[in-house]
mmCIF file of the N, C-alpha and C atoms, coordinates in Angstrom:
data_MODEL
# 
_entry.id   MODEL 
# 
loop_
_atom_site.group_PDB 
_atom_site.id 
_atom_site.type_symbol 
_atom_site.label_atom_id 
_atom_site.label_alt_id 
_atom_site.label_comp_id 
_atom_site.label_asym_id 
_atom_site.label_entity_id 
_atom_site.label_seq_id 
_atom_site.pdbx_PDB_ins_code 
_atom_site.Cartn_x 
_atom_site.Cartn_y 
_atom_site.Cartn_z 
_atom_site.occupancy 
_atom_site.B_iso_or_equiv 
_atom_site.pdbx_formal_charge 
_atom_site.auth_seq_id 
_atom_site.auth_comp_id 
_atom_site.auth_asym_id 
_atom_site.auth_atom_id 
_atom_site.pdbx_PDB_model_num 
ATOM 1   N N  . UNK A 1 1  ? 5.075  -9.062  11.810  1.00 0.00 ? 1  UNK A N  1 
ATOM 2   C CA . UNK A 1 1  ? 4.899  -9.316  10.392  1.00 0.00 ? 1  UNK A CA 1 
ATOM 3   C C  . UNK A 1 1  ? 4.958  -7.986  9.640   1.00 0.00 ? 1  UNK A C  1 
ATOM 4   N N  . UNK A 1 2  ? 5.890  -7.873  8.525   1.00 0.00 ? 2  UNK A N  1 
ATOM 5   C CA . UNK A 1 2  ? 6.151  -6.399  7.874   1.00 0.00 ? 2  UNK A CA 1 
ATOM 6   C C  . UNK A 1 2  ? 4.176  -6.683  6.826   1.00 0.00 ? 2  UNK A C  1 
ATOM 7   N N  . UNK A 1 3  ? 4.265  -5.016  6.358   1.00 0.00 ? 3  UNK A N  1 
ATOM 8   C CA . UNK A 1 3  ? 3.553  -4.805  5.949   1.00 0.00 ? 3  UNK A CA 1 
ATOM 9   C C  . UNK A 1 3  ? 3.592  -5.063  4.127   1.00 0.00 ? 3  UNK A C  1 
ATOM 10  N N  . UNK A 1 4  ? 2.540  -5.536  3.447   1.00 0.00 ? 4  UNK A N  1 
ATOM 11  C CA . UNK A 1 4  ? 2.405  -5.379  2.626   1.00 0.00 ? 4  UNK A CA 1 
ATOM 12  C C  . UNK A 1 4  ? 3.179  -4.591  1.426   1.00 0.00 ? 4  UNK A C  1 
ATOM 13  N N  . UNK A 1 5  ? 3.519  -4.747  0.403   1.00 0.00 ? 5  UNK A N  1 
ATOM 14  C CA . UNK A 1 5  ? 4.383  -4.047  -0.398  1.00 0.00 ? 5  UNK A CA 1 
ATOM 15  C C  . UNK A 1 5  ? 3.018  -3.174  -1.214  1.00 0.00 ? 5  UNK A C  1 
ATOM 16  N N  . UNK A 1 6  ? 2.736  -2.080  -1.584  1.00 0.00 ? 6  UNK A N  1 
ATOM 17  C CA . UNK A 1 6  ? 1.816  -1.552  -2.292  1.00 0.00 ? 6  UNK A CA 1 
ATOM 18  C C  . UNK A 1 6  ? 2.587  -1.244  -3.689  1.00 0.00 ? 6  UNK A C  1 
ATOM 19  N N  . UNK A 1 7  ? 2.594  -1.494  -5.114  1.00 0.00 ? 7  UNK A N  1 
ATOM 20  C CA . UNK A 1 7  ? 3.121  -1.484  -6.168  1.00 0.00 ? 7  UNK A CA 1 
ATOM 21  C C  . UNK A 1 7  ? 2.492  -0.855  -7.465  1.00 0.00 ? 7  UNK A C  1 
ATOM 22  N N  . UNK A 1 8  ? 2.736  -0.492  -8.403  1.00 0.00 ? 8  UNK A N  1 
ATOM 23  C CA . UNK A 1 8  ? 1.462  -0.405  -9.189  1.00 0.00 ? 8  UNK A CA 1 
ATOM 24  C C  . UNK A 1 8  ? 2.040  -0.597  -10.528 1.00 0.00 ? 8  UNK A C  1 
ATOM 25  N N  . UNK A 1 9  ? 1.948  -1.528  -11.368 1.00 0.00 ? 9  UNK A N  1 
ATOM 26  C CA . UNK A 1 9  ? 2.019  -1.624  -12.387 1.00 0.00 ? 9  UNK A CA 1 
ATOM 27  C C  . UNK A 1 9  ? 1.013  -1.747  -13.707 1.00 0.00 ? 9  UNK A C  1 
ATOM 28  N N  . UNK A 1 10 ? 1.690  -0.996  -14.338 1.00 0.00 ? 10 UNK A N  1 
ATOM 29  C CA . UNK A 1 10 ? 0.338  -0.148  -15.980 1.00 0.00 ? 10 UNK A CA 1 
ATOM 30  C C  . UNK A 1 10 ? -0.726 0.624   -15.100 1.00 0.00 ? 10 UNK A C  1 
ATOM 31  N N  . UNK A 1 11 ? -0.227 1.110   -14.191 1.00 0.00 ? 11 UNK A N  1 
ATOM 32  C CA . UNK A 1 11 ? -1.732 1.995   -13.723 1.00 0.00 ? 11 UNK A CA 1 
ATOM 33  C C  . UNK A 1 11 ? -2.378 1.513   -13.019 1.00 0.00 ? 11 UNK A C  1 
ATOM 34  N N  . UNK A 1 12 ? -2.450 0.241   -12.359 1.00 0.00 ? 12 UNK A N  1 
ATOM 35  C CA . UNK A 1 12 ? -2.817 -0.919  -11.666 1.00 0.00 ? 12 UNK A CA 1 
ATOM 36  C C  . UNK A 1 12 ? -2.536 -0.961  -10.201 1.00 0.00 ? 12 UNK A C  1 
ATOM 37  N N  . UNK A 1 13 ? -2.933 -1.077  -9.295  1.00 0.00 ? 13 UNK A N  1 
ATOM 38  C CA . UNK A 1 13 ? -2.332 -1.085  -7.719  1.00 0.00 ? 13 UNK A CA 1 
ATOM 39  C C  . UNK A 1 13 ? -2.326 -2.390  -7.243  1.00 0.00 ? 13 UNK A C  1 
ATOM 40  N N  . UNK A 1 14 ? -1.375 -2.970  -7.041  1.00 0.00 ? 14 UNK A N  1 
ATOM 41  C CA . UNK A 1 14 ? -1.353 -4.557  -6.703  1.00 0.00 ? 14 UNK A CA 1 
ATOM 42  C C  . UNK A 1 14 ? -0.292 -4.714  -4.795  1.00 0.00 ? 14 UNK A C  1 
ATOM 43  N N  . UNK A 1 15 ? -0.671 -5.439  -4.170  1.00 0.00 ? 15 UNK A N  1 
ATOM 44  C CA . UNK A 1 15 ? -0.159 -5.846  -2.929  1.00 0.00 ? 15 UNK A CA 1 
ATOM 45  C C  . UNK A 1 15 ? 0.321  -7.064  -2.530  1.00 0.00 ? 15 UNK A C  1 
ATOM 46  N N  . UNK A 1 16 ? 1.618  -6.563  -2.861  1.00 0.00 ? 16 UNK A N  1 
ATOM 47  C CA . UNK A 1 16 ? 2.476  -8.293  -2.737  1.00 0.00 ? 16 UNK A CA 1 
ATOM 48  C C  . UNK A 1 16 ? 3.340  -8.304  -1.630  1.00 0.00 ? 16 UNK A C  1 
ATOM 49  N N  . UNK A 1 17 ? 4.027  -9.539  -1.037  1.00 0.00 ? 17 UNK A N  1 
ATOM 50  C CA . UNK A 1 17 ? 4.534  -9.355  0.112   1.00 0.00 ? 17 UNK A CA 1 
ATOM 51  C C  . UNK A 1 17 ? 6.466  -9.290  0.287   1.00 0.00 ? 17 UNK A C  1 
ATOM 52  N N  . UNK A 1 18 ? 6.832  -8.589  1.273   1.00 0.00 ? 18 UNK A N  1 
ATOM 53  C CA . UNK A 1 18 ? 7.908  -8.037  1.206   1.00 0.00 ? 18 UNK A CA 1 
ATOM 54  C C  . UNK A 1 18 ? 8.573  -8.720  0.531   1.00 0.00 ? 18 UNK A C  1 
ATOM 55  N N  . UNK A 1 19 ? 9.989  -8.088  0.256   1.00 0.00 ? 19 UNK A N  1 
ATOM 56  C CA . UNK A 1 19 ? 11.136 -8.850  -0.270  1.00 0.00 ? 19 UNK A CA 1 
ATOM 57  C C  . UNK A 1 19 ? 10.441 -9.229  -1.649  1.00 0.00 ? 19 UNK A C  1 
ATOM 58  N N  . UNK A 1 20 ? 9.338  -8.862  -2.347  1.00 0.00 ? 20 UNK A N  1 
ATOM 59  C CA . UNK A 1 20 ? 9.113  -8.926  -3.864  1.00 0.00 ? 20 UNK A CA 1 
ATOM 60  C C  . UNK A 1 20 ? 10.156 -8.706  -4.663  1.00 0.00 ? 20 UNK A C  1 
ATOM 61  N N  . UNK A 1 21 ? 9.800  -9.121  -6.220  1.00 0.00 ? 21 UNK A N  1 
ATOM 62  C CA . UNK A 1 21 ? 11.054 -8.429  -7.472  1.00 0.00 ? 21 UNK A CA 1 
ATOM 63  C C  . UNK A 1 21 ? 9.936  -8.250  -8.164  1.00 0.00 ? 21 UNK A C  1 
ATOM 64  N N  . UNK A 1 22 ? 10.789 -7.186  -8.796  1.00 0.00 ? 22 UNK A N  1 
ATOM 65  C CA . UNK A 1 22 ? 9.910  -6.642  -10.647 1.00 0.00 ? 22 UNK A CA 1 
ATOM 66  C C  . UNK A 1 22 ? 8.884  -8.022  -10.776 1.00 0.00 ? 22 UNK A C  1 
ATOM 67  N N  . UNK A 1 23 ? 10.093 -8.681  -11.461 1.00 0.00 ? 23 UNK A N  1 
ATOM 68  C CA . UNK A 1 23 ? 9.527  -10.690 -11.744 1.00 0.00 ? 23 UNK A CA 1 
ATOM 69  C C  . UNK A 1 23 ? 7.761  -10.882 -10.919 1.00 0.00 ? 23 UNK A C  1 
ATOM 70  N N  . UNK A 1 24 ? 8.098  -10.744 -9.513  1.00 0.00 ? 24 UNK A N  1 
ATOM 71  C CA . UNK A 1 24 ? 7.130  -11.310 -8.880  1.00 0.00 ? 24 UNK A CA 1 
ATOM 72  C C  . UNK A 1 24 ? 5.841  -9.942  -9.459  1.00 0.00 ? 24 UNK A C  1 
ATOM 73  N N  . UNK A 1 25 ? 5.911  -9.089  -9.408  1.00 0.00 ? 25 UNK A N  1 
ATOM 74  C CA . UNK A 1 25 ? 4.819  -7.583  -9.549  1.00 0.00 ? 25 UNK A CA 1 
ATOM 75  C C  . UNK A 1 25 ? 4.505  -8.063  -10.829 1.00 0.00 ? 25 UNK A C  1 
ATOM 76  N N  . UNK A 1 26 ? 5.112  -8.581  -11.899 1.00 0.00 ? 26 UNK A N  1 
ATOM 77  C CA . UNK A 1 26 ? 4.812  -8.532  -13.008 1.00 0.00 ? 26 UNK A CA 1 
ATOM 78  C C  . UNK A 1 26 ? 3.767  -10.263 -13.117 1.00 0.00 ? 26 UNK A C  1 
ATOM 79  N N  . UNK A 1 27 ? 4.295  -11.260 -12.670 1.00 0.00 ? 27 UNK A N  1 
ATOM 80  C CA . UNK A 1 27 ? 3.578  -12.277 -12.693 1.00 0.00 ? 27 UNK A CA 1 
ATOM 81  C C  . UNK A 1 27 ? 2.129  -11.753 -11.678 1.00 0.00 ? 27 UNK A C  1 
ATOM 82  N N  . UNK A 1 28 ? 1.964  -11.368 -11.306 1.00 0.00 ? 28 UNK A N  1 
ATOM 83  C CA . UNK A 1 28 ? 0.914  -10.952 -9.874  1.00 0.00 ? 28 UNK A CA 1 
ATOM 84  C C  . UNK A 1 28 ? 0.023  -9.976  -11.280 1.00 0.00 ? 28 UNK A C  1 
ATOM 85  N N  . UNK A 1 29 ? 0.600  -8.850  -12.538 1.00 0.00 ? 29 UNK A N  1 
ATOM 86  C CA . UNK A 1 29 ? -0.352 -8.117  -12.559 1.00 0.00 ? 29 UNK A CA 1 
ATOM 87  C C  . UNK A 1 29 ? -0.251 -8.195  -14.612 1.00 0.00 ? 29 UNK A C  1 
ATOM 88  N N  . UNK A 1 30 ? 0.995  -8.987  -15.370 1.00 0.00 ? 30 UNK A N  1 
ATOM 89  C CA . UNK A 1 30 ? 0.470  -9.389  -16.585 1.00 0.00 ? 30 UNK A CA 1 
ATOM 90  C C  . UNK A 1 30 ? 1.661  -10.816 -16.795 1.00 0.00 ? 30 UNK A C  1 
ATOM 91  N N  . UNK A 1 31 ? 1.122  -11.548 -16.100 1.00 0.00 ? 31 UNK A N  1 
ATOM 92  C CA . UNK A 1 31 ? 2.074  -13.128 -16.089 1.00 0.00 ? 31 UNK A CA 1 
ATOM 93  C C  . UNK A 1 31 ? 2.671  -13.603 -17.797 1.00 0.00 ? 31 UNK A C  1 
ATOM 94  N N  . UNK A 1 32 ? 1.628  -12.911 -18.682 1.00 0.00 ? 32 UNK A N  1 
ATOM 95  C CA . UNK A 1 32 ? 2.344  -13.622 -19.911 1.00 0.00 ? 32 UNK A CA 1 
ATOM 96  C C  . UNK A 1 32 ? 2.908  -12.911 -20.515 1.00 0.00 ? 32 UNK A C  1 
ATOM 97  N N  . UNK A 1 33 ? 3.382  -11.822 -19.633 1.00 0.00 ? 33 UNK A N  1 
ATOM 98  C CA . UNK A 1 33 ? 4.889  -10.729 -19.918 1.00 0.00 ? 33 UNK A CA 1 
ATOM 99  C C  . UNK A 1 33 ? 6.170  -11.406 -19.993 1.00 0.00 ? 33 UNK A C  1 
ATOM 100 N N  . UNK A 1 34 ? 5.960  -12.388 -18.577 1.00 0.00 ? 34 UNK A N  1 
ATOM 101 C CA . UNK A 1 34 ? 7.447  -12.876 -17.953 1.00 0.00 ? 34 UNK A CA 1 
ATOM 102 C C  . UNK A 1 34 ? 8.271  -13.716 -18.818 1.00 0.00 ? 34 UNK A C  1 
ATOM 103 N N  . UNK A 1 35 ? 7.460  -14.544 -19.877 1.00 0.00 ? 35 UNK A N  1 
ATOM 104 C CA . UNK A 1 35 ? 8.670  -15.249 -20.576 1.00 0.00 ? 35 UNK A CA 1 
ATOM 105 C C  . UNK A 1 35 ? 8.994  -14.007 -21.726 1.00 0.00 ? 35 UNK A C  1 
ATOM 106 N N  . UNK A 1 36 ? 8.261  -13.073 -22.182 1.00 0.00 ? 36 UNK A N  1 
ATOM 107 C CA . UNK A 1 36 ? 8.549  -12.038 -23.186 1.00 0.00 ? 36 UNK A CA 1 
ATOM 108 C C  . UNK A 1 36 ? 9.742  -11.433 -22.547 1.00 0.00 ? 36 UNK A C  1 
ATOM 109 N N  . UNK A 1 37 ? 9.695  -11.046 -21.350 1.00 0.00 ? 37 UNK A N  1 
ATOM 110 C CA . UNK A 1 37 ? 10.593 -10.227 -20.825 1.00 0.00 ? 37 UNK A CA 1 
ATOM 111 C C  . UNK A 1 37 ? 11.737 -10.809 -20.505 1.00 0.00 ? 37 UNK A C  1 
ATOM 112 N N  . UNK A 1 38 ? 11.949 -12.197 -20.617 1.00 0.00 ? 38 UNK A N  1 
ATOM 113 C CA . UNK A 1 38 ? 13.083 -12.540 -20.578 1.00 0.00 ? 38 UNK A CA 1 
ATOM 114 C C  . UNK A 1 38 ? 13.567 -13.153 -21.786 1.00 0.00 ? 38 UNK A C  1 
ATOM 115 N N  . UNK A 1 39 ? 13.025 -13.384 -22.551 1.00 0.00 ? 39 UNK A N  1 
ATOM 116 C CA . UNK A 1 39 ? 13.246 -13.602 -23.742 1.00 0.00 ? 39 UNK A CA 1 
ATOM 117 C C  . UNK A 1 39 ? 13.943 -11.839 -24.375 1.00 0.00 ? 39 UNK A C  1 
ATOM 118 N N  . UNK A 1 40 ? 13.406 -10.863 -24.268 1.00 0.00 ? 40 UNK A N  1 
ATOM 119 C CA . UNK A 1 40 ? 14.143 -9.538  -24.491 1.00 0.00 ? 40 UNK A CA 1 
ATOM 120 C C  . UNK A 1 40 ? 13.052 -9.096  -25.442 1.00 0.00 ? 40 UNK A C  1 
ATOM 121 N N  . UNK A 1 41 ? 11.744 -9.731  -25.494 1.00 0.00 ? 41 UNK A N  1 
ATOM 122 C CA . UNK A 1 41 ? 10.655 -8.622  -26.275 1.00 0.00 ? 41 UNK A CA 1 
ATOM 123 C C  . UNK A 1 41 ? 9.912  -8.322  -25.580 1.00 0.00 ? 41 UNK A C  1 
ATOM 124 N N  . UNK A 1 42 ? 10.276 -7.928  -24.083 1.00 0.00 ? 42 UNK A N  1 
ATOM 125 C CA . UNK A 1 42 ? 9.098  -7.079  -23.750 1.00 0.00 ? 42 UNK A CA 1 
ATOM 126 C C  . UNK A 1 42 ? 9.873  -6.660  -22.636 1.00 0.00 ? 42 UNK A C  1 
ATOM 127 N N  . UNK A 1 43 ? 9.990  -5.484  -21.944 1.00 0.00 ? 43 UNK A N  1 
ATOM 128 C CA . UNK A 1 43 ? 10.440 -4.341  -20.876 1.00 0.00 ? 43 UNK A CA 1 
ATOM 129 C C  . UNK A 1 43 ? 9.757  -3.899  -19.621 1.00 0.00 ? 43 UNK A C  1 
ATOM 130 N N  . UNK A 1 44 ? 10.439 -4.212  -19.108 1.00 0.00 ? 44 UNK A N  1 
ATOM 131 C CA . UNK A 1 44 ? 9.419  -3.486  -17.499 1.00 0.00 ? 44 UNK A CA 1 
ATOM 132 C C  . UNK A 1 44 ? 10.479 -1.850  -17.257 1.00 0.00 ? 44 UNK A C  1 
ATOM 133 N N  . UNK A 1 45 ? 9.828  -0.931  -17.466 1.00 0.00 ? 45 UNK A N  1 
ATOM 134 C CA . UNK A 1 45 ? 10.635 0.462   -17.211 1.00 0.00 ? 45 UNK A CA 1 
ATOM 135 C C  . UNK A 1 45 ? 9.998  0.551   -15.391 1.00 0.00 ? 45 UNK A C  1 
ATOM 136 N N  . UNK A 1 46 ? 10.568 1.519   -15.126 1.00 0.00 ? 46 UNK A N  1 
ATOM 137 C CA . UNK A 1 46 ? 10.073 2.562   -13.581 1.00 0.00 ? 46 UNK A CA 1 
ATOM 138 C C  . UNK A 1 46 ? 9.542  3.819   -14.038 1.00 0.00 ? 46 UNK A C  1 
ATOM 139 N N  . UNK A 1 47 ? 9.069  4.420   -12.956 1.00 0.00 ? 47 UNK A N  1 
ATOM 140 C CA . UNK A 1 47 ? 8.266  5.726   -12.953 1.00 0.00 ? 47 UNK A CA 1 
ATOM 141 C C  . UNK A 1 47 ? 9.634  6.908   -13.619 1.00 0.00 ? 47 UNK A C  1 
ATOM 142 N N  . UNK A 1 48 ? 10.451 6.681   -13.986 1.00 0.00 ? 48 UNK A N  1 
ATOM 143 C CA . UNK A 1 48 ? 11.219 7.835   -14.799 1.00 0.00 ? 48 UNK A CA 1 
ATOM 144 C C  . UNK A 1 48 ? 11.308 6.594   -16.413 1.00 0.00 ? 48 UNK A C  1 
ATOM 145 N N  . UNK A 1 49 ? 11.081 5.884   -16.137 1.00 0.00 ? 49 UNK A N  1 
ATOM 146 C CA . UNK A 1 49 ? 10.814 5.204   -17.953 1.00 0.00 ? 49 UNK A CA 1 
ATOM 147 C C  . UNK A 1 49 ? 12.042 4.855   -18.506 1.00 0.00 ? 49 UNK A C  1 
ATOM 148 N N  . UNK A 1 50 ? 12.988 4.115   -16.898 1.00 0.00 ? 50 UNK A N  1 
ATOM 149 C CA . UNK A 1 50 ? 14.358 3.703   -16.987 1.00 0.00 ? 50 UNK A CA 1 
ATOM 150 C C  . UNK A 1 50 ? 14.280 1.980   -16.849 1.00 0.00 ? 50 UNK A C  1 
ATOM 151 N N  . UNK A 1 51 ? 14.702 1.435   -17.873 1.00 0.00 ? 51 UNK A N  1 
ATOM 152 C CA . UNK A 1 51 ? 14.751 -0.276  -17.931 1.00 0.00 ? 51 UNK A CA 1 
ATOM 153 C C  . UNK A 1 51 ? 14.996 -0.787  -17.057 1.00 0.00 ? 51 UNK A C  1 
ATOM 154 N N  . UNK A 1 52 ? 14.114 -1.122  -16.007 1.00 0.00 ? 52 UNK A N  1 
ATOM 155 C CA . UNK A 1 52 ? 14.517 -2.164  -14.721 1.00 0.00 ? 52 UNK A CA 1 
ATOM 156 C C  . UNK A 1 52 ? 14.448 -3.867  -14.754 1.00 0.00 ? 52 UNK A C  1 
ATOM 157 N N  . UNK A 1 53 ? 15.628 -4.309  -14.422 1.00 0.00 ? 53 UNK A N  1 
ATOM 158 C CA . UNK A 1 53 ? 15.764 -5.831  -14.181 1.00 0.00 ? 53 UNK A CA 1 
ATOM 159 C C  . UNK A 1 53 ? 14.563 -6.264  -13.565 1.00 0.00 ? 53 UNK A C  1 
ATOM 160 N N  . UNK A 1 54 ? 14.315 -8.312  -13.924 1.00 0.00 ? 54 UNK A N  1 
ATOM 161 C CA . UNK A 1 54 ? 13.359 -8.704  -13.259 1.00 0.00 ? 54 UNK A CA 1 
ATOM 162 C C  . UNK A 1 54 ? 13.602 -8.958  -12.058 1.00 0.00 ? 54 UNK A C  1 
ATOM 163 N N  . UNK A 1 55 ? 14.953 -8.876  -11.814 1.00 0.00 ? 55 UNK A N  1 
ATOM 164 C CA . UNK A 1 55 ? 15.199 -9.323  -10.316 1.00 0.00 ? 55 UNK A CA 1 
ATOM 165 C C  . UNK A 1 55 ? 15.358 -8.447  -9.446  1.00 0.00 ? 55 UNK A C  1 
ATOM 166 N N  . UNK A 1 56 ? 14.953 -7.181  -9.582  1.00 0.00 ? 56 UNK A N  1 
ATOM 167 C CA . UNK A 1 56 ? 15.278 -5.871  -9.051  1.00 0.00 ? 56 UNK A CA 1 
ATOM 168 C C  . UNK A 1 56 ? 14.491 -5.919  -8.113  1.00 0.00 ? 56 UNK A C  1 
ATOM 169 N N  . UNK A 1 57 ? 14.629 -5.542  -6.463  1.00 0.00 ? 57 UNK A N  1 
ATOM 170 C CA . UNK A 1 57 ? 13.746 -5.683  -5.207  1.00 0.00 ? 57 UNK A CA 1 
ATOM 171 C C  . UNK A 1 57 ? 12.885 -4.535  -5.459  1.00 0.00 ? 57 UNK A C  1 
ATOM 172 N N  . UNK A 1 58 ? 11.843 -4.823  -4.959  1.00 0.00 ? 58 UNK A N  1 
ATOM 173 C CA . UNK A 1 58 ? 10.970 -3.443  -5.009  1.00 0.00 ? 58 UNK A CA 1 
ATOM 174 C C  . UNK A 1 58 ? 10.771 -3.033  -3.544  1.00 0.00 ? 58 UNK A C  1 
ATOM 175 N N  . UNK A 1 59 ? 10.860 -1.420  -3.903  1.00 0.00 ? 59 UNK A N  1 
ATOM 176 C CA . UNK A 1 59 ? 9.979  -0.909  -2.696  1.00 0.00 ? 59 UNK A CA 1 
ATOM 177 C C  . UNK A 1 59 ? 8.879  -0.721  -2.263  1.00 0.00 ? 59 UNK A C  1 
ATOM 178 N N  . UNK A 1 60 ? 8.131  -0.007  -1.395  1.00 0.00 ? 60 UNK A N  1 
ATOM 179 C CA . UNK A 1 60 ? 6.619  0.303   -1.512  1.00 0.00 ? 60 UNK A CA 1 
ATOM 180 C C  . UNK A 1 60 ? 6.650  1.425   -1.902  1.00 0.00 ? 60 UNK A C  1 
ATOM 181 N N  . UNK A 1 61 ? 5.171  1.896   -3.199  1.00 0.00 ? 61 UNK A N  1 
ATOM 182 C CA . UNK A 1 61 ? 5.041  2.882   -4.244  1.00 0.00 ? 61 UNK A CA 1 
ATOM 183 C C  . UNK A 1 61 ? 5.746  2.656   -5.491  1.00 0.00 ? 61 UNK A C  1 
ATOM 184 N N  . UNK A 1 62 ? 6.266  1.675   -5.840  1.00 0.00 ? 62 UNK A N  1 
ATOM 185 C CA . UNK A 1 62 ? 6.879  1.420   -6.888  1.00 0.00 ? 62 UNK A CA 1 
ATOM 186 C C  . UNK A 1 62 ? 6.023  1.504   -8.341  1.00 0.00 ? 62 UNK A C  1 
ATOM 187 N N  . UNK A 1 63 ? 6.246  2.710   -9.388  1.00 0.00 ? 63 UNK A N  1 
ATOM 188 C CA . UNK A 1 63 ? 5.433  2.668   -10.732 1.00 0.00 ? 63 UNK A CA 1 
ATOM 189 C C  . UNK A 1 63 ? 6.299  1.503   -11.706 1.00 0.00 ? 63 UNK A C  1 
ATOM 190 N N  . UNK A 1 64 ? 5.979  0.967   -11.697 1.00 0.00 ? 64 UNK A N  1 
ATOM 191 C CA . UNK A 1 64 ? 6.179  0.038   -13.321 1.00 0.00 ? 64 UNK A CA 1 
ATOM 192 C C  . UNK A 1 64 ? 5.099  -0.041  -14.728 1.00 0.00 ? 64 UNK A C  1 
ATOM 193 N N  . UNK A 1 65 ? 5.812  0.090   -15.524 1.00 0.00 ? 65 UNK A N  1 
ATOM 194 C CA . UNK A 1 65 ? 5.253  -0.261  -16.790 1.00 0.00 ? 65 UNK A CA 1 
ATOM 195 C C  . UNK A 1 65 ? 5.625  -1.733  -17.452 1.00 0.00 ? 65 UNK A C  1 
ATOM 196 N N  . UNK A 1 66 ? 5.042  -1.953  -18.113 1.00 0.00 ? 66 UNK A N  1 
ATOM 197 C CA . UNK A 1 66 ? 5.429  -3.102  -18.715 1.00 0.00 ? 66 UNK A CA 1 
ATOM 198 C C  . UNK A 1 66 ? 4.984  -3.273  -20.105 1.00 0.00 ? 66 UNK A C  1 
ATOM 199 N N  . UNK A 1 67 ? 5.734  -3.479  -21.159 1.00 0.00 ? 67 UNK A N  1 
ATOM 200 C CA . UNK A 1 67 ? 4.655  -3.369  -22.080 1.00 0.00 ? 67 UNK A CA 1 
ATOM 201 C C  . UNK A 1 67 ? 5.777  -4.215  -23.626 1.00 0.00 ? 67 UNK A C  1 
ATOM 202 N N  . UNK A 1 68 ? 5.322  -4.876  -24.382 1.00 0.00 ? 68 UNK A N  1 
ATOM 203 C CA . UNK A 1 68 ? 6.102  -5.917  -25.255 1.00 0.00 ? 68 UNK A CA 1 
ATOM 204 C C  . UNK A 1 68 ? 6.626  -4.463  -26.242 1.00 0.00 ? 68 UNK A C  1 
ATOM 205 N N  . UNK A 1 69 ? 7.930  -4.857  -26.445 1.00 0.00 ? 69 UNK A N  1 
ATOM 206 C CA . UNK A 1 69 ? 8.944  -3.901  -27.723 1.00 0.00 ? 69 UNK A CA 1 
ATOM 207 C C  . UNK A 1 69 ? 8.557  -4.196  -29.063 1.00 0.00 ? 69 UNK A C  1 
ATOM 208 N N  . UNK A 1 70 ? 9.328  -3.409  -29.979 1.00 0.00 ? 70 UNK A N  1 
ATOM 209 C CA . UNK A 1 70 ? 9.431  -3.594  -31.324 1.00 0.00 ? 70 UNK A CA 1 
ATOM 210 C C  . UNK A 1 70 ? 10.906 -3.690  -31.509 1.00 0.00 ? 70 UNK A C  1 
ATOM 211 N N  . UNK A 1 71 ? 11.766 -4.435  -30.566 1.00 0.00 ? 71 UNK A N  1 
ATOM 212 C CA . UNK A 1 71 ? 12.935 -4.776  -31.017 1.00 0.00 ? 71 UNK A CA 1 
ATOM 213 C C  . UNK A 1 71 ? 13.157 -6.297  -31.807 1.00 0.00 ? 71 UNK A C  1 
ATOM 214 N N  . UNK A 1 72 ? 13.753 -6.460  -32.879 1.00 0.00 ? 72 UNK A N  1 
ATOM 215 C CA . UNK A 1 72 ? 13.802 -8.029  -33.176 1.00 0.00 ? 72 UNK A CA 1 
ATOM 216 C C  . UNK A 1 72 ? 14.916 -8.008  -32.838 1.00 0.00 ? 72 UNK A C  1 
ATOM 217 N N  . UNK A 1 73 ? 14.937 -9.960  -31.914 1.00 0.00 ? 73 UNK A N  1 
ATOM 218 C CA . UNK A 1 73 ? 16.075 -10.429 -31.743 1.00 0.00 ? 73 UNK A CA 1 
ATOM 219 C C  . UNK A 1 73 ? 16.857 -11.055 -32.575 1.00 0.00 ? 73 UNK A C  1 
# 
C-alpha cells in the first residue's frame, strides 16, 4: 500500500491518498472553493504562485493556495 500524499494547502497540512488532484486537496481542505473554482472566481496557484488546474495530479509536499479573485465573468 503506497504512502499517504502529505499536501498543504493555505498553510494547512492535509493527507490524502495517492493519485489525488488539486480538485480532491481542495475539497479535503476549503470544499466551497470547488464550484468557485470552476466557475473561474476563485484560483488554486502552487508554491511559485503559478495557476494550477483542478485536475492536476499532485505530488507529496505540494504548496497550494487557494483563494476567490476579483475577476468578473
Amino acid at each position: 500500500m503506497s504512502a499517504a500524499l502529505r499536501v498543504f494547502v493555505n498553510e494547512r497540512p492535509y493527507s490524502l491518498p495517492p493519485g489525488s488532484t488539486v480538485r480532491d486537496a481542495l475539497r479535503a481542505a476549503a470544499p466551497e472553493l470547488v464550484p468557485l473554482c470552476e466557475a473561474g472566481q476563485a484560483v488554486v496557484t502552487d508554491g511559485r504562485a503559478i495557476e494550477i488546474a483542478l485536475d492536476a495530479p499532485l505530488t507529496g509536499g505540494a504548496i497550494l493556495r487557494a483563494q476567490q479573485t476579483s475577476r468578473r465573468g
